[in-house]
VEXPA-111593 format. One record per residue (C-alpha): y, x, z; residue in one letter. Coordinates in steps of 0.02 Angstrom, whole numbers, padded with zeros to 5 digits, always signed. Layout:
N
YXZA;...
This chain:
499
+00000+00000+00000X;+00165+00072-00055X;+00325+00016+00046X;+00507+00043-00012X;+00578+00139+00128X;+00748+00102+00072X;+00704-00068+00143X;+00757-00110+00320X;+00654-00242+00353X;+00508-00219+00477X;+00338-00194+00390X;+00166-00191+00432X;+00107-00012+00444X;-00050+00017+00309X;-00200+00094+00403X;-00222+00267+00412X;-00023+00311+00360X;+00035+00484+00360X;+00147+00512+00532X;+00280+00650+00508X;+00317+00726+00674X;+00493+00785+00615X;+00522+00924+00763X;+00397+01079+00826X;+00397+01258+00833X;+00265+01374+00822X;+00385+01554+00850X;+00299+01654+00984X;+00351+01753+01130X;+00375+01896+00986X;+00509+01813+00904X;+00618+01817+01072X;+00760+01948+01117X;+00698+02043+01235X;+00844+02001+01364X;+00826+01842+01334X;+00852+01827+01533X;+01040+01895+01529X;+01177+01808+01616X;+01027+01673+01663X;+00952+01772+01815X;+01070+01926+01787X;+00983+02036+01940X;+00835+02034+01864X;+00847+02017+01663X;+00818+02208+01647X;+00673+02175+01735X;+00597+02006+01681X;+00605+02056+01486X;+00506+01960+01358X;+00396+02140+01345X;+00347+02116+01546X;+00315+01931+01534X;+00194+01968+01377X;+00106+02089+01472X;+00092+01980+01636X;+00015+01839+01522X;-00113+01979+01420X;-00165+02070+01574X;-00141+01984+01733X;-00208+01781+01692X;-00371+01711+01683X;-00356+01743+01501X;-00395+01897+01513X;-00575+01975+01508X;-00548+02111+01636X;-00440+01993+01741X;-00588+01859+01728X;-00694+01984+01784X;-00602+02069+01925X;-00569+01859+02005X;-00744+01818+01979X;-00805+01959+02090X;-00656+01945+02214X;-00755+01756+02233X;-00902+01837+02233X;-00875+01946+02382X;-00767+01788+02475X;-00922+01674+02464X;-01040+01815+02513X;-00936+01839+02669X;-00940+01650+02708X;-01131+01643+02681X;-01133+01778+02822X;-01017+01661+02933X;-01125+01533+02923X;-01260+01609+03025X;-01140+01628+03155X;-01060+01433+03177X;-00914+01488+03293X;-00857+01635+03191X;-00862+01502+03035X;-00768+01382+03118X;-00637+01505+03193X;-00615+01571+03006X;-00589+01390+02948X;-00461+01357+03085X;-00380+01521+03057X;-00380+01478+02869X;-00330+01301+02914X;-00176+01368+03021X;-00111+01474+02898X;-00093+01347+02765X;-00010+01228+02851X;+00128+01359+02934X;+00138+01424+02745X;+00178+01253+02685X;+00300+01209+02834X;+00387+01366+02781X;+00412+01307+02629X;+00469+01151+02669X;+00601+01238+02791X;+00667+01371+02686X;+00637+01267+02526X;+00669+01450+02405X;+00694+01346+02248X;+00873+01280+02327X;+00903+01455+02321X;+00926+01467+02128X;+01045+01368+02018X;+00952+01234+01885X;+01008+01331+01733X;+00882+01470+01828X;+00741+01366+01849X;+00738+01292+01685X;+00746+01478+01607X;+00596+01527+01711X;+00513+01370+01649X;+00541+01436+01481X;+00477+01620+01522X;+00344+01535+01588X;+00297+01420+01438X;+00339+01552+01330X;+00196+01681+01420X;+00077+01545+01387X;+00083+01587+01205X;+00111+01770+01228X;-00097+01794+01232X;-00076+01715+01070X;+00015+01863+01010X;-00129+01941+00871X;-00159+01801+00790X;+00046+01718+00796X;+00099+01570+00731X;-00076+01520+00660X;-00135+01498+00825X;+00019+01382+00893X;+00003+01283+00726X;-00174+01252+00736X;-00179+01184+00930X;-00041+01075+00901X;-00122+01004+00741X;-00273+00956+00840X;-00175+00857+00938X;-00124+00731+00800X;-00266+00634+00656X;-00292+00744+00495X;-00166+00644+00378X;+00017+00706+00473X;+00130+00836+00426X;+00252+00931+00531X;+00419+00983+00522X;+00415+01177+00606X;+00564+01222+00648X;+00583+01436+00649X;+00703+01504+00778X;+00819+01656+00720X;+00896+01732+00885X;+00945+01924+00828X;+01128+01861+00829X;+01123+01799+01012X;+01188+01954+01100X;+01007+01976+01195X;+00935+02132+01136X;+00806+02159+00988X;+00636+02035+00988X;+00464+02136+00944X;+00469+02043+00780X;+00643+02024+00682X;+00681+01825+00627X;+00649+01900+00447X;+00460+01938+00496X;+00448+01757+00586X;+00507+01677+00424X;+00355+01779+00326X;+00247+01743+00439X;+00267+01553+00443X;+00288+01555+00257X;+00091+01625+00253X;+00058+01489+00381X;+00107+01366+00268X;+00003+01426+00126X;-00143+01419+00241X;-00097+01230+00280X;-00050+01162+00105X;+00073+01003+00120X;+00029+00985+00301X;+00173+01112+00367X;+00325+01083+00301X;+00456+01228+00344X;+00652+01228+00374X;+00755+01398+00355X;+00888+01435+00495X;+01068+01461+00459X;+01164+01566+00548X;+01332+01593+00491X;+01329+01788+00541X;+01172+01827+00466X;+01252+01735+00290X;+01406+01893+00288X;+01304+02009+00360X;+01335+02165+00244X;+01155+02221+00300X;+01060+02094+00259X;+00956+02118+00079X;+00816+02035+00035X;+00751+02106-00139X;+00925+02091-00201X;+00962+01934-00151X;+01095+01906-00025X;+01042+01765+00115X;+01151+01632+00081X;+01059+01652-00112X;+00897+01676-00026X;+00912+01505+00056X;+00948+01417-00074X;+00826+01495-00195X;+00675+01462-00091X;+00736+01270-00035X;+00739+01243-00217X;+00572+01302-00255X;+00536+01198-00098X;+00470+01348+00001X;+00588+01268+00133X;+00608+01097+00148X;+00758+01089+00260X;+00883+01200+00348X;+00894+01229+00547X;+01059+01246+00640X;+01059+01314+00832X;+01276+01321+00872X;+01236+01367+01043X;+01200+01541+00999X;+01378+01564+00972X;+01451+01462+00843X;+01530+01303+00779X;+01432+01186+00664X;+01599+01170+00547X;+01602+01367+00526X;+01670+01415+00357X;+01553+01542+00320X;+01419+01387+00325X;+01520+01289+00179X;+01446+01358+00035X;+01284+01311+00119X;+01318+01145+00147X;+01372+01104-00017X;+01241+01175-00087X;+01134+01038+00030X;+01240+00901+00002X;+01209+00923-00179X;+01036+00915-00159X;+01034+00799-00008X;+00920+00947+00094X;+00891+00873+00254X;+00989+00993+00404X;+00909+00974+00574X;+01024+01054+00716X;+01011+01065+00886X;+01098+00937+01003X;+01075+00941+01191X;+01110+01074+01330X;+00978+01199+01340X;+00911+01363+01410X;+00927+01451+01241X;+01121+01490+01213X;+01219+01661+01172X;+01233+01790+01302X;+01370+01890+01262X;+01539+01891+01334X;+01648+01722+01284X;+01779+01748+01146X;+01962+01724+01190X;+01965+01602+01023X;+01848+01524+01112X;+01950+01440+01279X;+02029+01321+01154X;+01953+01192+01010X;+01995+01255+00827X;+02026+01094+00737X;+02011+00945+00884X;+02193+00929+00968X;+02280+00786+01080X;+02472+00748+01134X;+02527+00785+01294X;+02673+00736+01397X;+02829+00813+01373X;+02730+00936+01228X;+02824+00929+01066X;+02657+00901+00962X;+02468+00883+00960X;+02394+01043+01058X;+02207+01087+01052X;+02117+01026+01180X;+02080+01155+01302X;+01892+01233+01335X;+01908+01326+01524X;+01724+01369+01558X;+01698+01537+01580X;+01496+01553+01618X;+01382+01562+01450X;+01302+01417+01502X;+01433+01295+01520X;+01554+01366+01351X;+01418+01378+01242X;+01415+01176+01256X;+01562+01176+01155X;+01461+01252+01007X;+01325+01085+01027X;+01455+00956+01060X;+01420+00805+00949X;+01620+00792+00911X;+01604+00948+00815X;+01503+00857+00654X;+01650+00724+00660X;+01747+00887+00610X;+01642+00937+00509X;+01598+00762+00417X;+01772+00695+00415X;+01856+00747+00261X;+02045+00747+00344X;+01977+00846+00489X;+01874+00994+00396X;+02010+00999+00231X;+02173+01043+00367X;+02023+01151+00478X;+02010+01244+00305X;+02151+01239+00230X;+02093+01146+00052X;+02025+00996-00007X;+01848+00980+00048X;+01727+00838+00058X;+01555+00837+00173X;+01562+00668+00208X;+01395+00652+00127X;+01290+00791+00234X;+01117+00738+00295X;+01131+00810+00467X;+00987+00748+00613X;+01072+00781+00774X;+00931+00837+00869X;+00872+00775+01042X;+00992+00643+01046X;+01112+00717+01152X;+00992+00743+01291X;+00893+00658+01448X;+01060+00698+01564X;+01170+00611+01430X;+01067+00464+01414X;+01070+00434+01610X;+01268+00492+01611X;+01274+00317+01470X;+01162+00203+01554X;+01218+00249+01740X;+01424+00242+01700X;+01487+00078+01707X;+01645+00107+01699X;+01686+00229+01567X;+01742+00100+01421X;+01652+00240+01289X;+01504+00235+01370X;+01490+00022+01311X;+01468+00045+01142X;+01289+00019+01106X;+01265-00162+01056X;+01165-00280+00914X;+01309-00340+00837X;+01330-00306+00642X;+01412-00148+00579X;+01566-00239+00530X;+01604-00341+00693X;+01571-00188+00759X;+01705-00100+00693X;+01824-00248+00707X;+01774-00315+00883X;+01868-00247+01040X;+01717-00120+01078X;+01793+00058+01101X;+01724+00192+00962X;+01718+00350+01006X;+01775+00423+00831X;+01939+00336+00848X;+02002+00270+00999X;+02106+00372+01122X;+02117+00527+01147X;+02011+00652+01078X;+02011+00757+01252X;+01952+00588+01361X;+01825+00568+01226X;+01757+00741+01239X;+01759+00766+01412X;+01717+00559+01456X;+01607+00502+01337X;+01421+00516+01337X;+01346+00630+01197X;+01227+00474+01187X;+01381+00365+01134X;+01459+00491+01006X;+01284+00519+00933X;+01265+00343+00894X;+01447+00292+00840X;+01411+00445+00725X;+01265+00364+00639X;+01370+00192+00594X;+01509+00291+00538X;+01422+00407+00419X;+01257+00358+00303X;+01184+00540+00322X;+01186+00559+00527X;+01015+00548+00587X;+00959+00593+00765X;+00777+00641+00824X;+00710+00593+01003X;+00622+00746+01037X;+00603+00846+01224X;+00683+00693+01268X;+00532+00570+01247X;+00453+00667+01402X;+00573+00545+01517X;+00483+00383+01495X;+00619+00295+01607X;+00722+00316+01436X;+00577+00202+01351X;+00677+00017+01364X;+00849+00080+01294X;+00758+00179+01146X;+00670+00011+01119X;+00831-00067+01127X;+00911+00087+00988X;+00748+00050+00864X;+00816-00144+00869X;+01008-00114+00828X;+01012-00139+00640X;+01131-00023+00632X;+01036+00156+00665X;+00871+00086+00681X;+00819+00194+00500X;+00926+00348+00586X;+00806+00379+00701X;+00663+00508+00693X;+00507+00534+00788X;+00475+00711+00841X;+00425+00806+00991X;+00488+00979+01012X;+00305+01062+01049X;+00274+01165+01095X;+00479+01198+01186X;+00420+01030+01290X;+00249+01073+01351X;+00334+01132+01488X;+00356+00940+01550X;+00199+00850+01478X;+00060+00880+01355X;+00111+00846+01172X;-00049+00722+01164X;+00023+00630+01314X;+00196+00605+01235X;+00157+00569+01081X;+00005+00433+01142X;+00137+00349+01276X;+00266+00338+01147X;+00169+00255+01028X;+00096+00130+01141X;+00259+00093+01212X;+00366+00061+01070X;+00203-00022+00970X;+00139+00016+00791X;+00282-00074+00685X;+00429+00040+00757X;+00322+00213+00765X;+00286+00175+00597X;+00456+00156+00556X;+00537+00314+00655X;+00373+00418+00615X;+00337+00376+00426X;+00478+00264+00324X;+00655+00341+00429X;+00570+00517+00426X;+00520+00514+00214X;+00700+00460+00202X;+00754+00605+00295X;+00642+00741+00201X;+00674+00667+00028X;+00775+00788-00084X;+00831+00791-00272X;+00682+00919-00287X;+00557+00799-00194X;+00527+00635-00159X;+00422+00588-00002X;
């Protein structure tokens, strides 16, 4: 059965229907700068490098022969010792109460001194990422194959997956074992080991585009982009601002146009995260280039001021869903660049939807007018009823600093027919279920939304089986079929393909 998916009408899924899961990585602990810990636990970064964790993870884990070995005869030798005990019933029992004892003082310690208070969340969520990312290190000799092929046993035969490659040599964080280059050949050989099943996007980095350095058999990398997305080596191009740039760069231009064009899908990342850039901030960087607002007594628009001085907290600014107003909106980008230029037509998923904390910031302020928006009305009473957009209402400093990313994201989809968002990492929060529900009924950006995971980034808050299983029972077959087949074909489509 062949459905138009143009058509917005709900349709009964065919058996057996190809899912797209629009949103994975398979880049390994290999592919990581070394310091990757800088300015995140800044005591111990030199320490903690991506190098120590891969050797913890080879050498010192259950994965390891020797290891195996040396913890099967340390229980050996324990369970020896207690067969002894048992002879003797009041040494046993004074062993059990001694063992007994010191469990429960270690656990009241715990519970007293409580060491995780001691570290701030941006901390714990970067050791949660050394640690996911050491799961994969023992994966090292055999790379991206291996990542691939456990996370395609997760899913039927028939889906296909969007990977997603990673290139952090720009990110101020030292050198990874293996250069983004290598990555990109690896997961290009990947791919010809999975025909049509992997489907790979090409990161874009506006400093690796005029990087005099870069040469790759004579092509430049802007050309070498474009030359393999039209042989459809690539099918899409990945964006990551917060490693230290804006979305609406002009060194990207050329780039977009060239994917406007075409209508190349762009997938770039949307939500705060434990992957930013590490150097030091940018003095360019404590104001907005191109948003601006009037203040009292100030004789014209200034640009709206960006204080934050930790990486953390400025690179933000980068991932801020504003930015791709500037970039879409053809008044914005032509003054930003000083000539007549039109992106109005990108197809741009903003990734992650803006993120778990923006979602609760929406649903748990009642009181920020900006944070109403989300209703079933029609497109055009929507932009003619009272309800306050987010693109054009006020001032463009409340709206940045006020409004939920959640909010933007989704007044960015009505405004402009190529905005797409994807619900991945996020769909681990299953309190977020109802109001996606809700999103996949507004006729409005019910075909903008994409179904997609973030494996194996996520596995560090549930198994990708268990998301994608509780998803799909929640939302039922119609609307995973629609966010997982028809809105994700739409998506991938290209003047060079079709899906």
């Amino acid at each position: 059965m062949k459905h138009d998916i143009d058509s917005d009408s709900t349709l009964n899924p065919p058996k057996n229907y190809t899912v797209y899961n629009c949103h994975t990585h398979t880049f390994t602990i290999d592919h990581v700068p070394n310091h990757f810990g800088k300015k995140v636990v800044p005591l111990l970064y030199q320490l903690v490098t991506m190098k120590t964790v891969k050797w913890y993870y080879l050498n010192l884990t259950v994965r390891n022969k020797n290891y195996k070995k040396f913890i099967h005869r340390c229980k050996k030798v324990k369970y020896f010792f207690l067969d002894i005990l048992k002879f003797t019933r009041v040494l046993f029992w004074v062993y059990t109460l001694i063992l007994f004892l010191g469990h429960w003082l270690f656990k009241m310690l715990a519970n007293v001194l409580v060491l995780s208070n001691l570290f701030s969340d941006e901390t714990k969520a970067a050791f949660k990422r050394f640690r996911n990312l050491g799961r994969y290190a023992t994966y090292s000799k055999s790379g991206q194959s291996k990542v691939f092929d456990l996370l395609e046993k997760t899913y039927d035969v028939n889906t296909k997956f969007v990977v997603l490659p990673m290139d952090m040599d720009y990110m101020d964080a030292g050198d990874p074992i293996s250069d983004y280059m290598q990555q990109l050949e690896e997961l290009l050989k990947v791919k010809s080991n999975n025909k049509g099943q992997l489907l790979p996007f090409v990161f874009a980095d506006p400093r690796r585009i005029i990087d005099s350095k870069v040469n790759i058999n004579g092509f430049s990398y802007e050309k070498y982009m474009q030359r393999h997305l039209s042989k459809q080596n690539f099918h899409g191009i990945k964006m990551y601002p917060a490693l230290g740039y804006y979305p609406f760069d002009k060194d990207l231009i050329n780039t977009y146009k060239f994917a406007q064009e075409h209508q190349i899908p762009i997938m770039t990342h949307c939500i705060e995260g434990t992957v930013f850039y590490r150097g030091k901030k940018k003095k360019e960087w404590s104001e907005h280039p191109i948003l601006k607002y009037t203040k009292k007594k100030a004789e014209g628009p200034i640009p709206i001021p960006l204080p934050q001085t930790k990486n953390y907290h400025f690179t933000t600014n980068f991932t801020h869903p504003l930015n791709y107003h500037c970039l879409l909106d053809k008044g914005l980008l032509s003054a930003y660049l000083g000539k007549d230029t039109d992106l109005s037509k990108l197809k741009i998923c903003l990734a992650h939807f803006g993120g778990t904390k923006e979602w609760l910031r929406y649903t748990e302020d009642n009181w920020n007018n900006y944070n109403n928006n989300i209703s079933h009305v029609s497109k055009e009473a929507y932009f003619e009823s009272k309800i306050k957009n987010t693109l054009n209402h006020g001032s463009s400093r409340t709206i940045w600093w006020n409004a939920s990313w959640l909010s933007i994201i989704y007044d960015l989809m009505i405004k402009y027919e190529g905005v797409y968002t994807d619900i991945s990492f996020i769909i681990f929060n299953e309190d977020l279920f109802p109001l996606l529900k809700y999103l996949l009924n507004d006729d409005k950006v019910k075909h903008k939304i994409l179904f997609g995971t973030d494996y194996y980034v996520v596995a560090q808050k549930n198994t990708e089986k268990a998301l994608y299983q509780n998803l799909r029972s929640y939302i039922g077959e119609d609307l995973f079929y629609m966010i997982s087949n028809i809105n994700a074909r739409r998506f991938l489509s290209t003047s060079f393909k079709t899906y």
